[in-house]
N, C-alpha and C positions, 0 to 999 in steps of 0.2 A: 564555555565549551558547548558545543551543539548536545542535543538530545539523540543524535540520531549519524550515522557512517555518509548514509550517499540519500541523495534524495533526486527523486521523481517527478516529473511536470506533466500530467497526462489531461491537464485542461486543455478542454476542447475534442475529447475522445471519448466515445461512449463504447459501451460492451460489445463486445468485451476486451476491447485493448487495453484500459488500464490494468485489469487481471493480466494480461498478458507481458507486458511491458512489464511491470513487478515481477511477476515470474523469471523471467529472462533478468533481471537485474541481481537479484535471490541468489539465480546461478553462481554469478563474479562475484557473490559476499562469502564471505568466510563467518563459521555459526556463531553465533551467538550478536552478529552484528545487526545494526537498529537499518532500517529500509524505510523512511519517508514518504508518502506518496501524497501528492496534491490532485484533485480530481474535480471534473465539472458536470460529473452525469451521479445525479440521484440516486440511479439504480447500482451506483460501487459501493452503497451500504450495507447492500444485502451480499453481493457481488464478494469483497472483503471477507463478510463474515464466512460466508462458506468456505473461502479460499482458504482461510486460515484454518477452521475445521480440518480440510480434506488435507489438508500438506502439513500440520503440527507445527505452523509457522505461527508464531505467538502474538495477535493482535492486541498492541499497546495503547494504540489510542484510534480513535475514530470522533471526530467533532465535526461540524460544519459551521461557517462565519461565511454568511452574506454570497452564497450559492457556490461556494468550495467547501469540499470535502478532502477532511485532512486525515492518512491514517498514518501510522507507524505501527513495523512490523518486524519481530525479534524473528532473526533466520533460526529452523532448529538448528 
């Protein structure tokens, strides 16, 4: 079984649409469900963290393999 409910492709998008696109996805999850997102801008590491700060949205993981950034993200 996967890690994670729906997951995200926002390679190839820089800021702040993968925030954005997460956000919007967050909406259609029901809480406590896991959010995946794959990413190719640098700058959604910082980007992530904040987001999850301001919204109580529980950042699970954050890695990066070979210039993708991978988070997962618990909805409150």
């Amino acid at each position: 079984m996967a890690e994670y409910d729906q997951e995200l492709d926002a390679c190839g998008l820089s800021c702040p649409l993968p925030i954005l696109r997460a956000k919007k996805a967050l909406t259609r999850m029901g809480s406590g469900q896991v959010l995946r997102i794959i990413a190719t801008d640098p700058g959604s590491v910082k980007d992530f963290e904040a987001f999850s700060r301001q919204t109580g949205n529980e950042l699970l993981e954050s890695s990066e393999d070979g210039g993708r950034f991978y988070y997962r993200l618990r909805k409150a």
